[in-house]
C-alpha positions, 0 to 999 in steps of 0.5 A: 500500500501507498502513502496516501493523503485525503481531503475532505469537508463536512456538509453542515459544519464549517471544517475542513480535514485531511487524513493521512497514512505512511506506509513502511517508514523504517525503509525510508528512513534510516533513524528509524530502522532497527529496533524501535526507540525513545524518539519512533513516534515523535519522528512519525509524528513530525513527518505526518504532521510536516506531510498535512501542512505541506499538503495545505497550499496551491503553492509549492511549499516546503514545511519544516519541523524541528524539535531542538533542545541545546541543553541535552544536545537533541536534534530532531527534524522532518521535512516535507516539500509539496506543490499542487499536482506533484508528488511530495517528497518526505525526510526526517533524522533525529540524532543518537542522543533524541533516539535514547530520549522519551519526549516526556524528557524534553518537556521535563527539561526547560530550554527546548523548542518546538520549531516550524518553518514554511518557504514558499519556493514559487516566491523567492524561497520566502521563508516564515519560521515560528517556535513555540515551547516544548510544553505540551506531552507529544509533539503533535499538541507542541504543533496544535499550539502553533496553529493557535499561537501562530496561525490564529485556526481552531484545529484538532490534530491526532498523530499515530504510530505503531511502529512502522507506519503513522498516521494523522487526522487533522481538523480545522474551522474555516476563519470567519465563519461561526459554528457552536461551541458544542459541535467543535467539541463534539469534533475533538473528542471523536478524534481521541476514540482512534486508536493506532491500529485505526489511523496506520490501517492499510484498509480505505480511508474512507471506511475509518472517516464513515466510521468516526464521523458516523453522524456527519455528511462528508465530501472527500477529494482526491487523494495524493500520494506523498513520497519520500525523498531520496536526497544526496547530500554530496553538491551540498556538502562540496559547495560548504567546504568550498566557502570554507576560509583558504588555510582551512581549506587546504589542511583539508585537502592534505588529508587522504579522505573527509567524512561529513554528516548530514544534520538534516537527513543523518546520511554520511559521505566521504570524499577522496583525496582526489576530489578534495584536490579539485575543490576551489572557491568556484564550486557552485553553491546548492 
């Protein structure tokens, strides 16, 4: 089965929704394989929840989230880039030390930050980016806060992961339309009777939306497919060791061969002595 996101809207109720499934995810990505640890679900949430933001625009438009705590040395992030019409591409690392800790740690322990960023690629590469606190008990309430801190829009958000798959369902009103304090409620607590095996199910979305919102009219859109992306980060690292100062650069390239890690995806590469020898101040930036 795909990855697979669907739209959808109620009849009688100005909200709007998306539900979202992720198939596979050890095989995509790499911090998640082996055995599962302290940061599995806050990764699948992160990457559910970066594919639902991404998937909200006629534009192209990448979203990342970034979970970041300098005092315990954690680094967790997840991207997805998205456009209307075009596949979505997916990636997400969390560091050793996020992998060996609970999210309950992060909370416990003041100083971290809970960070998105938008960059509107048809604009320039226009780039909004907000924080919020990690106060709240998964990351997917760090990000419900952002929406009402940030973007002002009454939402509902589950995430779930059972390990290799994730899922999410998102809710929101529609802005400047009015509707009964009990009817959003209602929508919310639906939304805590789901269970993991429910939300990372391989059957149709659409039976798990009929069966949640039994007493409500829907109209579901297409669905989209997001994939995820395979990113070599070697025309990136190449250009930043170019930008590096001439003496530093150099000592460099004595070396027989450098190692660089990628903080963003986790991927390592090593170049020769040979490439490092071709390296000068005009290897195009990526």
């Amino acid at each position: 089965m795909s990855n697979i996101l669907m739209p959808f809207q109620f009849h009688d109720l100005p909200v709007r929704g998306r539900l979202l499934r992720l198939r596979n995810l050890p095989d995509h990505v790499a911090s998640l394989r082996g055995e599962a640890t302290a940061c599995t679900s806050t990764l699948a949430e992160l990457l559910a929840a970066a594919a639902l933001l991404a998937h909200d625009t006629k534009h192209q438009l990448s979203v990342g989230l970034q979970i970041q705590h300098p005092d315990l040395g954690i680094l967790i992030f997840a991207q997805c880039m998205a456009g209307e019409g075009a596949a979505a591409g997916l990636r997400a690392y969390a560091n050793t030390a996020a992998q060996a800790t609970p999210f309950a740690d992060l909370q416990a322990n003041p100083g971290g930050l809970f960070a998105v960023t938008l960059e509107n690629l048809d604009n320039d590469n226009q780039r909004y980016q907000s924080f919020v606190e990690l106060n709240e008990p998964t990351a997917a309430a760090c990000l419900t806060n952002y929406f009402a801190a940030s973007v002002q829009t009454p939402t509902h958000l589950v995430v779930l992961a059972d390990g290799t798959n994730a899922g999410a369902l998102l809710l929101q009103a529609f802005p400047n339309e009015t509707m009964a304090a009990d009817d959003w409620q209602r929508l919310g607590l639906l939304l805590t009777t789901i269970q993991p095996a429910e939300l990372c199910a391989a059957d149709a979305p659409e039976d798990l939306l009929a069966k949640v919102f039994a007493e409500d009219d829907l109209s579901i859109f297409d669905a989209e497919h997001p994939q995820f992306a395979h990113d070599d980060p070697r025309a990136r690292m190449l250009a930043a060791l170019a930008s590096m100062a001439p003496a530093e650069l150099a000592e460099l390239q004595r070396l027989p061969q450098v190692t660089l890690t990628d903080a963003t995806s986790g991927q390592s590469v090593t170049f020769s002595a040979e490439e490092l020898a071709h390296l000068d101040a005009e290897t195009p930036a990526q």
